[in-house]
C-alpha positions as CSV (number, residue, x, y, z in Angstrom):
1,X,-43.5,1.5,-88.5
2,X,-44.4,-1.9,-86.5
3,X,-47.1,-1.9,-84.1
4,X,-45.0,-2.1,-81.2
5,X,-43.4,1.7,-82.1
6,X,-47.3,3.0,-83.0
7,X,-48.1,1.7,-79.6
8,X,-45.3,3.1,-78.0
9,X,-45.4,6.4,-79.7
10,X,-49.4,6.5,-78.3
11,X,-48.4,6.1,-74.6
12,X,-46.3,9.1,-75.1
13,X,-49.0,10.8,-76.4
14,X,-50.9,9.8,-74.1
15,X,-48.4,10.9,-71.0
16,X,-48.2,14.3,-72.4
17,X,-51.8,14.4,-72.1
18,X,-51.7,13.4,-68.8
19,X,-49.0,16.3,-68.1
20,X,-51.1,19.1,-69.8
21,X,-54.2,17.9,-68.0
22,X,-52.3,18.2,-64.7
23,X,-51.6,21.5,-65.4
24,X,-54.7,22.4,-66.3
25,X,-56.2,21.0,-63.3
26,X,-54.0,23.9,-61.2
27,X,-55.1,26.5,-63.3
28,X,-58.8,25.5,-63.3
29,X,-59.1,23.5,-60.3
30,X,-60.5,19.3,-60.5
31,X,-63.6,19.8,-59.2
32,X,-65.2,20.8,-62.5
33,X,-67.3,18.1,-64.1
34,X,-65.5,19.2,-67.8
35,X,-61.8,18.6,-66.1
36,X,-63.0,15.3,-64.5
37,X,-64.4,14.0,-67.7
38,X,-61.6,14.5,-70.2
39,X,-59.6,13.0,-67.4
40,X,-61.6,10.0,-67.2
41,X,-61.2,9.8,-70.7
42,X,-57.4,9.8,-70.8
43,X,-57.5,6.8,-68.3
44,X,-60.1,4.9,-70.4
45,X,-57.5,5.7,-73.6
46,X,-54.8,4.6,-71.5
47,X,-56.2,1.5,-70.2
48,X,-56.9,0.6,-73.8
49,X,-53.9,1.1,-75.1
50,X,-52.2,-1.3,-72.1
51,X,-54.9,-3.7,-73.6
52,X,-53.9,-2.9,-77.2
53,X,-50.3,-3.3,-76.3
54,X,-51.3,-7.4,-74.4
55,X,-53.2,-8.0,-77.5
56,X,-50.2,-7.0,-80.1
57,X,-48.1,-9.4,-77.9
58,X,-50.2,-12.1,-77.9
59,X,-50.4,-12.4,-81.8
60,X,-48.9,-14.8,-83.6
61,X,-45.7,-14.2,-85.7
62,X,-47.6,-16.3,-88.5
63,X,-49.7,-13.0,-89.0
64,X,-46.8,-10.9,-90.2
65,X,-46.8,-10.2,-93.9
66,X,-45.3,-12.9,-96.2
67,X,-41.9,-12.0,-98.4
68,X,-42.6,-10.9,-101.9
69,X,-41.6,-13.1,-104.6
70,X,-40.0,-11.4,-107.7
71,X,-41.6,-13.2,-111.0
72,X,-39.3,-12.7,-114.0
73,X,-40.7,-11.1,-117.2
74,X,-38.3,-13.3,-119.3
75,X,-40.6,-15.9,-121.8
76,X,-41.2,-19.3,-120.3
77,X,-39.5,-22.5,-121.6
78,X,-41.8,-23.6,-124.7
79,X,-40.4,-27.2,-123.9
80,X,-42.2,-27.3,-120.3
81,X,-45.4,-28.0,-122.1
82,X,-44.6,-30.1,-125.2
83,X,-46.3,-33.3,-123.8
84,X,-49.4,-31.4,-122.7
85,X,-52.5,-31.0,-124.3
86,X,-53.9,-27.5,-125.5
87,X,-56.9,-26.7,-122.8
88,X,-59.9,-27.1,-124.3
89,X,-58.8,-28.6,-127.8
90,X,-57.4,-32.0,-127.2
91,X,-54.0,-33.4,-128.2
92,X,-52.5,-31.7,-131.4
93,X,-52.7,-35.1,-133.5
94,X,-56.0,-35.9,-132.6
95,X,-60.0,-34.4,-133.7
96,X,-62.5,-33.9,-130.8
97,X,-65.1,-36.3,-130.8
C-alpha cells in the first residue's frame, strides 16, 4: 500500500475518532479534564498527520524503490575471460616471481 493510501486511511481513522469523541462529549459533557485531553490529542494526531501528509509530498520520486533485476542461473560464457589472468596467480604461461 503507498504512503499516500496509509495516510489517507489514518485521516479516516482519525475522523471517526473525532465522531466518537463528539458523541461522547454529549453523553459526558466537555468540561471534564479526561474528555478535553483525549480531544487535544486527536488534534495534535491530526495536525501531524497534515504534516506527515506535506512531508510525503515533498519527497523526491528518486526515493521510491528501484526495479529488480532478474540474474539468470544459466553458466556464464567461459570465453568472456580467456584473456584475463587468474586473481592471485598470474597469467597461466607464466611462474610468479
Amino acid at each position: 500500500m503507498s504512503v499516500h493510501d496509509e495516510l489517507t486511511r489514518m485521516q479516516h481513522s482519525l475522523d471517526d475518532l473525532r465522531r466518537s469523541l463528539g458523541r461522547l462529549e454529549q453523553q459526558l459533557g466537555s468540561g471534564g479534564l479526561e474528555i478535553r485531553r483525549v480531544r487535544t490529542d486527536a488534534d495534535h494526531l491530526r495536525e501531524s498527520v497534515a504534516l506527515l501528509r506535506e512531508a510525503s509530498a515533498d519527497a523526491p520520486e528518486t526515493q521510491k524503490r528501484p526495479d529488480l533485476v532478474t540474474i539468470s542461473d544459466a553458466p556464464y560464457d567461459f570465453s568472456l575471460w580467456t584473456d584475463s589472468d587468474d586473481e592471485g596467480l598470474g597469467a597461466r604461461d607464466r611462474h610468479a616471481p
